[in-house]
Residue, then its C-alpha position, 0 to 999 in steps of 0.5 A: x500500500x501506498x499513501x499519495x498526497x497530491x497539494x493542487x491548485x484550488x480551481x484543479x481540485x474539482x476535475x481532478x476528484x472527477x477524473x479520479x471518479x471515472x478511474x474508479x478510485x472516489x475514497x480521499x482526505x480533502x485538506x485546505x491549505x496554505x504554502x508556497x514553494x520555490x516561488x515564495x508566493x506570488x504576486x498580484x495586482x488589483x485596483x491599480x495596486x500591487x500585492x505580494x502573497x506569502x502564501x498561497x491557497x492550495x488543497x491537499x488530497x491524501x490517499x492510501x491506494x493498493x501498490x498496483x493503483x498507483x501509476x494510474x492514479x498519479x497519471x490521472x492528477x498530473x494529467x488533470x493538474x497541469x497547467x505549466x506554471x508555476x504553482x501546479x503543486x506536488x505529488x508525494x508518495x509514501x509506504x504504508x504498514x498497514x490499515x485497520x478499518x475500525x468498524x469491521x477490524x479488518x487489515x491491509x488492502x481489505x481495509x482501504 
């Protein structure tokens, strides 16, 4: 098992979670967050004025996913996610130990 968390940009989320849908895999931790990475956030102007933002609006998605989803479901979001700029986000995958459905007790793959 692995666990993915994907941190996209706020007005990406929606196509990606239905993309996500349509690859059969709808089961996610939706999280609002702040950040900013190389960039240090972004510049913006409105009514004439020029404002700098530290940080910037993201959404943080974390899946734990059976290995063999894997390749698929970040294909998914780096195909939806993408807009080649900077500011698309990150994708991180990590290793799982386990997972225990608490309702059923059930373990492993059986319990995601």
């Amino acid at each position: 098992m692995k666990k993915i968390i994907a941190i996209v940009r706020e007005e990406k989320f929606a196509v990606i979670k239905d993309a996500l849908l349509d690859i059969g895999y709808p089961g996610m931790t939706v999280t609002e967050v702040k950040g900013h990475g190389s960039q240090k956030g972004i510049t913006e102007q409105w009514r004439g004025r020029t404002f700098k933002t530290d940080f910037v609006n993201k959404i943080q998605m974390e899946m734990v996913v059976p290995d063999k989803d894997v390749k698929d479901i970040i294909k998914c979001i780096l195909r939806e996610a993408a807009t080649g700029s900077i500011g698309d986000g990150k994708i991180f995958i990590s290793p799982i130990e386990d997972a225990i459905r608490i309702r059923t007790g059930e373990r492993g793959e059986k319990a995601i």
